[in-house]
N, C-alpha and C positions, 0 to 999 in steps of 0.2 A: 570533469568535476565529480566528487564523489560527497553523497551530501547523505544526511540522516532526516528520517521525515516520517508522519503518522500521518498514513490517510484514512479518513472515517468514510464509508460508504454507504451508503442506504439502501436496501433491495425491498421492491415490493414480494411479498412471497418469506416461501421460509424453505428448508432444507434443499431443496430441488433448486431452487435461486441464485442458494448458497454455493450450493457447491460448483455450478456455472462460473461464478466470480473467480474460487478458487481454482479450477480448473484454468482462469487465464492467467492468474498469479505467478504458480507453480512454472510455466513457460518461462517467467522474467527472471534474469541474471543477478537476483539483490540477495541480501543476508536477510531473515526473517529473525527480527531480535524478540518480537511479541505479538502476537496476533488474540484476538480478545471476540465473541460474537455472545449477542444478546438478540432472542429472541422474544420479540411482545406484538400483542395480536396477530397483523396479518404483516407485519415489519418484520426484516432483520436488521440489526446494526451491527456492522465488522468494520472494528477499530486494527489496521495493520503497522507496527512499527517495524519502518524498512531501512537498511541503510545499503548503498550501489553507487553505481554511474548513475547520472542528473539523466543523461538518454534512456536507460532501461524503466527509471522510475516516470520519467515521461509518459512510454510505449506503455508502458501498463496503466497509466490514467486513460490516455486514450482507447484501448480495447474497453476498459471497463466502462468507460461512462461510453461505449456503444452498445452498451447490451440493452434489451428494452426495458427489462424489470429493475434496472438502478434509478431509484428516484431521485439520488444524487450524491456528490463526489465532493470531499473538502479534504486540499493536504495544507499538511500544517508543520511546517520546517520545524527542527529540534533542537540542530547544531548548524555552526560556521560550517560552509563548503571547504573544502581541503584540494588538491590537487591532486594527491595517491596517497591514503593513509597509512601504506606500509613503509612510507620515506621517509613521514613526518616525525618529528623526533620530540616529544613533550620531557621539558625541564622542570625538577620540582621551584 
């Protein structure tokens, strides 16, 4: 399945944190359509709009919510799942 999705993260910590998260990202097989980070006090929040395989976007929730400093992990589907959207054929 190939599906579109925005997961928001939360990491205690700031740039050192950050770039942990990103570092297991960068490993995952998706399209990065938007990636978004707001820095406030001793938080970061990184907003990721992804679109892949339903598995790749899985493997990467799981590495991420194992790191210690994510405070916590929320995906939030965008679009209908497709089956290979290079087959799919949209009609006006």
């Amino acid at each position: 399945m190939f599906v579109e999705i925005c997961i928001r993260v939360k990491v205690f910590g700031g740039l050192d944190q950050l770039t942990r998260v990103i570092n297991i990202a960068r490993r995952c097989k998706v399209i990065y359509r938007e990636l978004k980070v707001k820095l406030q006090d001793e938080k970061t929040h990184l907003e990721m709009d992804l679109a892949g395989k339903a598995e790749e976007i899985e493997w990467l929730m799981k590495k991420i919510v194992a790191l210690p400093e994510v405070l916590s992990i929320e995906p939030i589907p965008k679009t209908i799942e497709m089956e290979d959207p290079l087959t799919e054929v949209f009609l006006p």
